[in-house]
C-alpha positions as CSV (number, residue, x, y, z in Angstrom):
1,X,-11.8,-49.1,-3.9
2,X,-15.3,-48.3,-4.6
3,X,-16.2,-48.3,-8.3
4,X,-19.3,-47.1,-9.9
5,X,-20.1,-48.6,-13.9
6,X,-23.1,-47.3,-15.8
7,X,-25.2,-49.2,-18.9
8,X,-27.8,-49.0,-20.3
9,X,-28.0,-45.5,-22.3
10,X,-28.7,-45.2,-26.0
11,X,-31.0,-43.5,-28.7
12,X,-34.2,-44.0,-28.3
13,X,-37.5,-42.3,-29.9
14,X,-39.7,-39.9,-27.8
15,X,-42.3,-41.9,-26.0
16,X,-40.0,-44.9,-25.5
17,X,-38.6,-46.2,-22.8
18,X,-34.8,-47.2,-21.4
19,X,-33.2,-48.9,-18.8
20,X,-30.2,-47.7,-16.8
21,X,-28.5,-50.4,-14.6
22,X,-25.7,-49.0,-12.7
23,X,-23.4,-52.0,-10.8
24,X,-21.4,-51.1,-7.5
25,X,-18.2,-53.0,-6.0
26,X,-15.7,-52.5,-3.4
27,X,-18.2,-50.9,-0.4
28,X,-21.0,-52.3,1.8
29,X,-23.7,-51.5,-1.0
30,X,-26.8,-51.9,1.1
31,X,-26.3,-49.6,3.4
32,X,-25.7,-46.7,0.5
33,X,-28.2,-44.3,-0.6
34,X,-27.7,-44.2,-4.5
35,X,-28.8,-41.7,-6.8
36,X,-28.8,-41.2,-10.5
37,X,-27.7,-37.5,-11.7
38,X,-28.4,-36.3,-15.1
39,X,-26.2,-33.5,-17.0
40,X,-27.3,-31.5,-20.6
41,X,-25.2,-29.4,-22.6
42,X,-25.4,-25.8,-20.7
43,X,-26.9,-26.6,-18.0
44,X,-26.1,-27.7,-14.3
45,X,-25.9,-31.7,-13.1
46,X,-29.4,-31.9,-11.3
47,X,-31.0,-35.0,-8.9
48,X,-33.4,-37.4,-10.9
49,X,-34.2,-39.9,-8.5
50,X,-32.2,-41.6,-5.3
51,X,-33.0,-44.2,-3.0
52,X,-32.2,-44.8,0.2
53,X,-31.1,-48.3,2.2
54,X,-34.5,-48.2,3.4
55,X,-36.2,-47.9,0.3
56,X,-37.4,-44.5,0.2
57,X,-37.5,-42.9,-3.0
58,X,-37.4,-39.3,-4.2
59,X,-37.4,-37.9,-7.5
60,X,-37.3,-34.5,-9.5
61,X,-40.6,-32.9,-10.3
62,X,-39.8,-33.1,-14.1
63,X,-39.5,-36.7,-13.8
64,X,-42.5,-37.6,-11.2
65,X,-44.7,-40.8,-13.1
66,X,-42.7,-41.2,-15.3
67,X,-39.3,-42.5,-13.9
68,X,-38.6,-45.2,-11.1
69,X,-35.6,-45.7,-9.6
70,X,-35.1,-49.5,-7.8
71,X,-32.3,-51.2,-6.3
72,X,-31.3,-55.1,-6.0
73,X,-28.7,-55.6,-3.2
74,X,-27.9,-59.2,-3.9
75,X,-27.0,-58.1,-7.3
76,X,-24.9,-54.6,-6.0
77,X,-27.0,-52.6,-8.6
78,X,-29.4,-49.8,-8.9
79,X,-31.8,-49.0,-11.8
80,X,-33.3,-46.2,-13.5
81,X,-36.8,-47.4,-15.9
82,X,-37.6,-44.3,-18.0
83,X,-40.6,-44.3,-19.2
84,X,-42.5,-42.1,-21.5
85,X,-39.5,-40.3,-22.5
86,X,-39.1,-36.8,-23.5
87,X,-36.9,-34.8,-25.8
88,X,-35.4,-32.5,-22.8
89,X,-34.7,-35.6,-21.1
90,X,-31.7,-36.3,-23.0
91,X,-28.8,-36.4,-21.3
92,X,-25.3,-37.6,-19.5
93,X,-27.1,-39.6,-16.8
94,X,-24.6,-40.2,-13.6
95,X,-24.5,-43.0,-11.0
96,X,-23.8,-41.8,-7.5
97,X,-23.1,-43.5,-3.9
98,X,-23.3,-41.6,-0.6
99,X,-22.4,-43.5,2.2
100,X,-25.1,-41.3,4.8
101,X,-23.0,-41.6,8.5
102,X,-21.1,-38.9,9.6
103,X,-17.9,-38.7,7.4
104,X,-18.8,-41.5,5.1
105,X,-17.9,-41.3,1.2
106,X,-19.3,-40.2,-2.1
107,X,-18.4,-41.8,-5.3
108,X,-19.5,-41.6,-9.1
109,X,-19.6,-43.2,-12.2
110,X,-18.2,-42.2,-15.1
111,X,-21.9,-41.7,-16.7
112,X,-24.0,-42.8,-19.7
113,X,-25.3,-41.3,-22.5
114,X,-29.4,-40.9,-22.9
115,X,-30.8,-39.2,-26.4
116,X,-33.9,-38.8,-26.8
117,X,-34.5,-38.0,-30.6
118,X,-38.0,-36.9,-32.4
């Protein structure tokens, strides 16, 4: 049973930073590409950043230089620094686990609140 558990969110002043630690258990976790989602009030759930088993990284243009997403597979968890942060970046942020063979499993966490205040 894989689950997904999210930390890290808070209030925090524009221009600061945060760090969301997301911890996975009950899978192979290394060979997972993990993401982290993030949802606003009206508006659709949309890819920050993910990273593959391999390392690769990709990330939303609206968050390019300022976020970096990392993983530790020893410790089963994947982070998300935000840097520089930005009113419009608050949000529910989301962990999420694909499992990339053919028929493999996606799984998320229950998400973590991020606001950004002035």
């Amino acid at each position: 049973q894989v689950q997904l558990v999210e930390s890290g969110g808070g209030l925090v002043q524009a221009g600061g930073s945060l760090r969301l630690s997301c911890a996975s258990s009950g899978s192979i976790f290394s060979i997972n590409t993990m993401g982290w989602y993030r949802q606003a009030p009206g508006k659709q759930r949309e890819l920050v950043a993910a990273i593959t088993a391999g390392g690769s990284t990709n990330y939303a243009d609206s968050v390019k230089g300022r976020f970096s997403i990392s993983r530790d597979n020893a410790k089963r968890t994947v982070y998300l620094q935000m840097n520089s942060l930005k009113l419009e970046d608050t949000a529910v942020y989301y962990c999420n686990q694909r499992n990339p063979l053919r028929g493999g499993m996606e799984y998320w966490g229950k998400g973590t609140l991020v606001t950004v205040s002035s």
